[in-house]
C-alpha positions as CSV (number, residue, x, y, z in Angstrom):
1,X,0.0,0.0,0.0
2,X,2.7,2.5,0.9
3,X,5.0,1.8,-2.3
4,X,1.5,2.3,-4.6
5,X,0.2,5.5,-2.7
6,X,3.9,6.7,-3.2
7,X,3.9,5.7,-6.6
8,X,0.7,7.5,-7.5
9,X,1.8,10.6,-6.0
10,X,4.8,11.0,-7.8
11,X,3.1,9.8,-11.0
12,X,0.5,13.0,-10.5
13,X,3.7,14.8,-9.6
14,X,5.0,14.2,-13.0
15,X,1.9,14.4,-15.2
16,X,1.2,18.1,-13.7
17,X,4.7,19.2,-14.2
18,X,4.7,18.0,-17.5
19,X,1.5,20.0,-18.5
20,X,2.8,23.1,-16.8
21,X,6.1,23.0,-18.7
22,X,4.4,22.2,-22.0
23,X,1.3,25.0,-21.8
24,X,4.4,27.2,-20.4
25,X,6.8,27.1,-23.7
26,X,3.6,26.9,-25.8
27,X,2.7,30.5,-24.9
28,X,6.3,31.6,-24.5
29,X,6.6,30.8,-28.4
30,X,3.1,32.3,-29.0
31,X,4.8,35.9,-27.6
32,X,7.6,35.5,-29.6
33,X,5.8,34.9,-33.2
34,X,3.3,37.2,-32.7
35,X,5.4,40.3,-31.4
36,X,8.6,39.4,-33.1
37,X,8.3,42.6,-35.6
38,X,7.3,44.6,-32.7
39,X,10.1,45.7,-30.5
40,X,9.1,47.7,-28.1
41,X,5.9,46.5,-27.9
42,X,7.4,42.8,-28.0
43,X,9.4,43.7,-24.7
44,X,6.1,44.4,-22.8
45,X,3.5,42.3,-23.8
46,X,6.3,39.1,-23.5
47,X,6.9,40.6,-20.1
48,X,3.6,40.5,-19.3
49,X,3.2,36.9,-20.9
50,X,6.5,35.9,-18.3
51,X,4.8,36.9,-15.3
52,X,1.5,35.7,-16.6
53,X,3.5,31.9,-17.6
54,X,5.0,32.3,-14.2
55,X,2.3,32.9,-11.6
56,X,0.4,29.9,-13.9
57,X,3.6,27.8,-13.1
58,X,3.3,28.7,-9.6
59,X,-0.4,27.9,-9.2
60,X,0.0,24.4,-11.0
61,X,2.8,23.1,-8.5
62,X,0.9,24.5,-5.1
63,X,-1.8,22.6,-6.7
64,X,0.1,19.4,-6.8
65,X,1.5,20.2,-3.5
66,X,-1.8,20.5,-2.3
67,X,-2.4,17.0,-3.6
68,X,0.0,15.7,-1.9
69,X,-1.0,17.2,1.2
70,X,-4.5,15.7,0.9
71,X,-3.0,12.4,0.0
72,X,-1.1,12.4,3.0
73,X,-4.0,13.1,5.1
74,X,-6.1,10.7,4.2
75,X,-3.2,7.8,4.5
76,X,-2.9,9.4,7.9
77,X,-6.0,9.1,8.7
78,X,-6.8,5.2,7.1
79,X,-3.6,4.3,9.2
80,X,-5.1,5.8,12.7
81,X,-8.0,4.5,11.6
82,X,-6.7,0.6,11.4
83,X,-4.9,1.1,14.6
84,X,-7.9,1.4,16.1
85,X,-8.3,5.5,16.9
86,X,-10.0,7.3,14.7
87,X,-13.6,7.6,15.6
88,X,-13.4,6.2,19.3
89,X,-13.6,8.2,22.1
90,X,-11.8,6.4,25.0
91,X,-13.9,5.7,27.9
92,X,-11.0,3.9,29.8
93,X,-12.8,0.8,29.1
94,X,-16.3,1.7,30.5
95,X,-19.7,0.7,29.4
96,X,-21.4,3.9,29.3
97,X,-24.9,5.1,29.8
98,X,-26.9,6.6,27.6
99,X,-27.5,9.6,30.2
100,X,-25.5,10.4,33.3
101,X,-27.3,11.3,36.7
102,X,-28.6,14.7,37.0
103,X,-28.8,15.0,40.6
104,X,-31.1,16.0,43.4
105,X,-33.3,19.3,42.0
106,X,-34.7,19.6,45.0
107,X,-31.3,21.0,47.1
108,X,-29.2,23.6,45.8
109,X,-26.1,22.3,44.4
110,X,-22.3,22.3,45.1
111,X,-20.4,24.2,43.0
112,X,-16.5,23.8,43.2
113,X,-14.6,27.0,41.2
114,X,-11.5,25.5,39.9
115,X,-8.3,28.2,38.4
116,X,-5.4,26.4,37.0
117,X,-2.6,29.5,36.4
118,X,1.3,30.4,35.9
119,X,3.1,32.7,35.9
120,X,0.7,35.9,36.5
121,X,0.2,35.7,40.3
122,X,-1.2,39.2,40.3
123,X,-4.1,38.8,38.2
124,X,-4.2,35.3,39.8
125,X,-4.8,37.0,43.0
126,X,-7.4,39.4,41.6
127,X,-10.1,36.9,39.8
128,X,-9.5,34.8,43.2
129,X,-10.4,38.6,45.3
130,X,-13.3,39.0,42.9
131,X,-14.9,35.4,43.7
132,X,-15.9,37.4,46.9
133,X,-18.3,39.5,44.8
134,X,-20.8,36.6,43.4
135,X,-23.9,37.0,44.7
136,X,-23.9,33.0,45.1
137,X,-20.7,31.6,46.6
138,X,-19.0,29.0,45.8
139,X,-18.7,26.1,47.9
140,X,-15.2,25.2,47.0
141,X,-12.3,27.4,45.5
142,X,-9.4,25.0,44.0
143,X,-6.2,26.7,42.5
144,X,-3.5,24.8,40.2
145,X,0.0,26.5,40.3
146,X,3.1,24.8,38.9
147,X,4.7,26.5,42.1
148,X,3.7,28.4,45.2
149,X,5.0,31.9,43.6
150,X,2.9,31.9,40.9
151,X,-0.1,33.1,43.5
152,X,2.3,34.3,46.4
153,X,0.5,35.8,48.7
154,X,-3.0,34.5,48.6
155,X,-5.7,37.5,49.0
156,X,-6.7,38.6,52.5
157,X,-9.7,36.9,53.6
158,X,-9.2,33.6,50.9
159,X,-8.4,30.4,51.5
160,X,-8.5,28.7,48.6
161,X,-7.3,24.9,48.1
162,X,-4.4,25.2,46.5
163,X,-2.8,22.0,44.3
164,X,1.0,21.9,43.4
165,X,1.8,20.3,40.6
166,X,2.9,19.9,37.0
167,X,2.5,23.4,35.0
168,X,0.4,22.7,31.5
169,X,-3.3,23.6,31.6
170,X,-4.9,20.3,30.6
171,X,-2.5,18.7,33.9
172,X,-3.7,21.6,36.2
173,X,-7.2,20.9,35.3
174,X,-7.3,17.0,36.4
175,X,-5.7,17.7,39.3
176,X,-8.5,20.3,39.9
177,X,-10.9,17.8,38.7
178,X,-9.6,14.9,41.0
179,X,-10.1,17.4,44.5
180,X,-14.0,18.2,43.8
181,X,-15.2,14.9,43.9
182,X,-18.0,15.8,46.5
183,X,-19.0,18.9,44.7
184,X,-22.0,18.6,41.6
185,X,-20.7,21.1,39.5
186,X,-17.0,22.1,39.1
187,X,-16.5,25.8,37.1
188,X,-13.5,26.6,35.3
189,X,-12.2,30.1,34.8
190,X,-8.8,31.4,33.1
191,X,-7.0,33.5,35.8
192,X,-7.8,36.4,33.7
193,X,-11.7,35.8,32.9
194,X,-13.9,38.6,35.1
195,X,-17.6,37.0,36.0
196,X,-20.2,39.3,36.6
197,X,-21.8,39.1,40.5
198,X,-24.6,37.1,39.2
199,X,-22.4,34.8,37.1
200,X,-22.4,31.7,39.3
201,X,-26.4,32.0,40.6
202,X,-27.3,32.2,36.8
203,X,-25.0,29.0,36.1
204,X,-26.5,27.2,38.9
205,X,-30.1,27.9,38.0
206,X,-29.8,26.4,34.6
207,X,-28.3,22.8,36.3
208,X,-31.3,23.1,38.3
209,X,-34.3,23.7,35.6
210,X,-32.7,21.6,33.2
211,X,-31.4,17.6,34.2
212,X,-30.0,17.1,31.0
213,X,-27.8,20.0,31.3
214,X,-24.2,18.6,31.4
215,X,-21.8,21.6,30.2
216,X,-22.4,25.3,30.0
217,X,-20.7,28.3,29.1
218,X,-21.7,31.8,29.2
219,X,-21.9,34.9,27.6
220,X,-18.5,36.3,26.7
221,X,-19.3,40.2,26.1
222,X,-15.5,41.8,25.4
223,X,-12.8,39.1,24.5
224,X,-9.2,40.1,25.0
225,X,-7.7,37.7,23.3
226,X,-8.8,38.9,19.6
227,X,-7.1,41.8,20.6
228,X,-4.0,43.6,22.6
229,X,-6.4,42.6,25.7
230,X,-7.7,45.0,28.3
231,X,-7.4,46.1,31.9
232,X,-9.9,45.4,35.0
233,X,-11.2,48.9,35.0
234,X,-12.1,47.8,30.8
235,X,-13.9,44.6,32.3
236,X,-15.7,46.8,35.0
237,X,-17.0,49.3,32.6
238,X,-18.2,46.5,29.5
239,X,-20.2,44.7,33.0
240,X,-22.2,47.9,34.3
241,X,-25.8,47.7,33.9
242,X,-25.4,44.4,32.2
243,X,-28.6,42.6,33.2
244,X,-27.8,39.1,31.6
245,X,-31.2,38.8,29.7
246,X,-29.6,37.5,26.0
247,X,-31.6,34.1,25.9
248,X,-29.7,30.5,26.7
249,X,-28.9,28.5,23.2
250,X,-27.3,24.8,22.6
251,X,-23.9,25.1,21.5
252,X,-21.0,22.8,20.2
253,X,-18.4,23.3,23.2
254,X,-18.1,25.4,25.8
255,X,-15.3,28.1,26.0
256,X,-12.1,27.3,27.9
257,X,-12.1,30.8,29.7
258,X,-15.5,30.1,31.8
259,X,-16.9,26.9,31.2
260,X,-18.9,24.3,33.7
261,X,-19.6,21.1,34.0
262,X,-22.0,18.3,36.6
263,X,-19.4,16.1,37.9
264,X,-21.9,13.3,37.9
265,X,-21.3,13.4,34.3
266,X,-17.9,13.2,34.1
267,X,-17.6,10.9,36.6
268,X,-19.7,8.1,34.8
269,X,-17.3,8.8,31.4
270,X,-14.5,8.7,33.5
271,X,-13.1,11.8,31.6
272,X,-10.1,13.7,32.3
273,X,-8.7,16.3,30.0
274,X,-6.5,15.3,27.5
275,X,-2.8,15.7,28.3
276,X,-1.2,14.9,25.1
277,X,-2.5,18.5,24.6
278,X,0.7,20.3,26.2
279,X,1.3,23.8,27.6
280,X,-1.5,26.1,26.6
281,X,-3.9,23.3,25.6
282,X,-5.4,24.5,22.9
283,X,-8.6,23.1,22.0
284,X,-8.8,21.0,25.4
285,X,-12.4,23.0,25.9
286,X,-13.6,21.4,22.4
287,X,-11.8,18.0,23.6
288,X,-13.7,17.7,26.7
289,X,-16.8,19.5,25.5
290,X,-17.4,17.0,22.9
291,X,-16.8,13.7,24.9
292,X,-19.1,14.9,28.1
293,X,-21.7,15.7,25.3
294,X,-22.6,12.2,25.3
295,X,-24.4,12.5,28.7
296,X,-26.6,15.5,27.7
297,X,-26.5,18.8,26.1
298,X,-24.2,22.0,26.2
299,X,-25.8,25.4,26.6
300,X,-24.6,28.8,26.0
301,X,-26.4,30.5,30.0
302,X,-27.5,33.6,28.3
303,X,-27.9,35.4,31.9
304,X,-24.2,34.4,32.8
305,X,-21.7,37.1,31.2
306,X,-18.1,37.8,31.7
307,X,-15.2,39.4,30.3
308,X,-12.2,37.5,28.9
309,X,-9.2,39.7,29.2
310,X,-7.1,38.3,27.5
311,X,-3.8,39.1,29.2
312,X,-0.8,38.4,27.1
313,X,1.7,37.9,29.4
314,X,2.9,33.7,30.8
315,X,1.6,32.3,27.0
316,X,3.3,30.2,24.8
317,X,5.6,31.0,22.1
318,X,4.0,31.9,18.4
319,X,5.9,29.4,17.1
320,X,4.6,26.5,19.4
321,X,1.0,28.3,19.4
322,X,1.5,27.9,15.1
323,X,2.4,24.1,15.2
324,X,-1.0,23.7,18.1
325,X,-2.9,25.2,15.3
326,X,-2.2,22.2,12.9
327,X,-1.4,19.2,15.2
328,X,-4.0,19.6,17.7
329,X,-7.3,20.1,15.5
330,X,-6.0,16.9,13.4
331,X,-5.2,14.9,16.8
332,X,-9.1,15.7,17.6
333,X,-10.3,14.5,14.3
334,X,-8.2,11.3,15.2
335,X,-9.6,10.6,18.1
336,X,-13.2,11.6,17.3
337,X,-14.0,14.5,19.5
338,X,-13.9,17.2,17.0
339,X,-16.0,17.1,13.3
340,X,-13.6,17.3,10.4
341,X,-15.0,20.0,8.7
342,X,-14.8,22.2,11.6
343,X,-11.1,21.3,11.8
344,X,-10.2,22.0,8.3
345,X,-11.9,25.4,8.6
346,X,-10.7,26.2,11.6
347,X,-6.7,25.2,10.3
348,X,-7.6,27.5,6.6
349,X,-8.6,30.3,8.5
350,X,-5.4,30.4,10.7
351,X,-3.4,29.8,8.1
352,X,-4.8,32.6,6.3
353,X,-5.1,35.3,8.6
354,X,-1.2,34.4,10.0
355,X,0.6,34.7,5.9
356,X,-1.5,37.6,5.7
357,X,-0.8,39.4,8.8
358,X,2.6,39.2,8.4
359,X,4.2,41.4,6.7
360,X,2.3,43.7,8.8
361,X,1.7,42.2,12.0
362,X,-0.3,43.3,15.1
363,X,2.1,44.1,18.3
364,X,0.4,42.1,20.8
365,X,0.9,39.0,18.1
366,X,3.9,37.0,16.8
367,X,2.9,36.3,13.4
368,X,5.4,35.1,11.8
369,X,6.5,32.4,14.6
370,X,2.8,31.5,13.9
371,X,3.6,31.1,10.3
372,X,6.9,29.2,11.1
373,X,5.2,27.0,13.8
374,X,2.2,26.2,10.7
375,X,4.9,25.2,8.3
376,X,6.5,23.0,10.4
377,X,3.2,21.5,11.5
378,X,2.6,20.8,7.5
379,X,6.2,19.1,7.6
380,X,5.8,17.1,10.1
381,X,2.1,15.8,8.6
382,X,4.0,15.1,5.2
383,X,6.5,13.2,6.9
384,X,3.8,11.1,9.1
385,X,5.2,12.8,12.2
386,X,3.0,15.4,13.6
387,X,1.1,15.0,16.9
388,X,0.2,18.1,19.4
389,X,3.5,17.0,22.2
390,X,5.9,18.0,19.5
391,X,5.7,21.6,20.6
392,X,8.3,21.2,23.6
393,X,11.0,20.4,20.6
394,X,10.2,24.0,20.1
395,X,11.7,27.6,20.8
């Protein structure tokens, strides 16, 4: 199979270069004839032919590149598919149920806050101050620091548990996971995501009105991240007289930066998030979103709103954050918890917006590691290597 596959390949290889090279000199010789008593005007319009034989050229052999990319691919994916991988979602060998328990409606419910963080103990210190401010407190704080330092000193007046352990976000997250077991809904925030005082009453109310409720997200209403990111005073000002009253809808996944979920749920899939997903984890939310979806349904809670502010500093480098925008969509079409065409719009958009932005790019954003960490991604899939842990070969 491989010595065929190869075989076709480079036979497609051929045939295109062939048909570039002859429709190339054809209109080279075309130029020639036609302007040949022409001088000056010969000089230009076979000028214009080069560039126009040229950029032709060009287009055929992306084109067969492109092939060969697609080829590649789907090898790729027949191969994780015969192993066993592709289309499975691993339950660590678990019968599931078709529904997992929704709890007692009649009490209210436990709700553990968990904040995996590094590196920015002040703003670290300031979401766990703000927790103070929710008009329904929580009944368990948890914080996830690679080291004591990273949220040295703990605010006045909080005493959060706080885990010790391995820095990466999906790592920091089970080890929040595993230290709520007695709680029925355990909420993740990024250090830097700002809830408004109702956030966590709203998000309870919807566990309670609806069983089948087994992930929710709210209402993001200024994201940093798109941007150069914005101060507390920013977050305070976007939340005044915000009354929560947009309406709830279903959505795919929840988003990483405020996201909930009933334990009860992920207890009976036994799910964890995934730690081949290093560092920043991008696309753990989808990851995890998608396999708990099996219990239930995910919600957008339109009365829950926050600001995300997107704080640049303790992130990974654009190279690494460039090769996560390749390896890790592909690793969750392997596995099954993320739908392929999402992925392959997802990766073209990137792509995209990264060669285009530069030449001239944004401050706050390393484009061009981006674009070096995509082409090495591509690499890597050519060569059959690629898988999301590769970043920490990285700069």
């Amino acid at each position: 199979m491989d010595i065929l596959y190869k075989y076709v390949v480079y036979a497609c290889m051929l045939a295109e270069y062939r048909q570039i090279a002859k429709g190339y000199l054809a209109m080279t010789a075309v130029v020639l004839l036609k302007n040949g008593t022409r001088k000056l005007g010969s000089v230009r319009s076979h000028l214009a032919f080069e560039v126009a034989g040229l950029a032709g050229a060009a287009l055929g052999f992306v084109w067969v590149y492109g092939l060969l990319a697609g080829i590649t691919l789907i090898d790729w994916f027949h191969r994780l598919r015969d192993a066993g991988g592709l289309g499975t979602i691993s339950s660590g060998g678990m019968g599931l149920p078709a529904a997992a328990p929704a709890g007692d409606r009649r009490r209210p419910l436990r709700i553990a806050v968990g904040i995996a963080t590094a590196g920015r103990p002040a703003i670290a210190r300031e979401t766990l101050r703000r927790l103070r401010r929710q008009t329904r407190h929580p009944d368990i704080v948890v914080a996830a620091v690679p080291t004591l330092a990273d949220l040295d000193p703990v605010p006045d007046g909080e005493e959060p548990l706080v885990l010790v352990g391995d820095r990466g976000l999906t790592r920091q997250r089970n080890a929040i996971l595993a230290a709520v077991d007695d709680a029925d809904l355990v909420c993740f925030f990024d250090d830097d995501f700002v809830p408004a005082d109702t956030y966590l009453e709203s998000i309870e109310a919807a566990f309670l009105a609806k069983p089948g409720l087994v992930g929710a997200t709210g209402v993001v209403v200024a994201d940093g991240i798109t941007g150069a990111g914005y101060a507390i005073e920013d977050a305070e000002r976007f939340l005044d007289g915000r009354n929560g009253a947009a309406a709830s809808i279903p959505v795919y996944n929840a988003y990483g930066c405020n996201m909930t979920f009933r334990v009860s749920a992920i207890r009976a899939g036994g799910l964890e998030f995934d730690e081949a997903l290093p560092a920043y984890g991008w696309l753990e939310d989808v990851d995890f979103s998608r396999r708990i979806a099996r219990f239930g349904h995910l919600e957008r809670v339109g009365p829950a709103v926050g600001v995300h502010l997107g704080v640049k500093g303790g992130r990974q480098s654009g190279r690494r954050f460039g090769y996560s925008q390749i390896a890790n969509p592909l690793y969750l079409v392997g596995k099954g918890s993320f739908a392929w065409p999402r992925a392959v719009w997802l990766m073209a958009r990137n792509i995209a917006m990264n060669v285009a932005r530069s030449l001239r790019p944004e401050p706050h954003i390393d484009r061009r590691g981006r674009v070096a960490g995509n082409i090495s991604a591509l690499a890597d899939l050519v060569c059959g290597r690629l898988h999301p842990t590769r970043i920490v070969r990285l700069p």
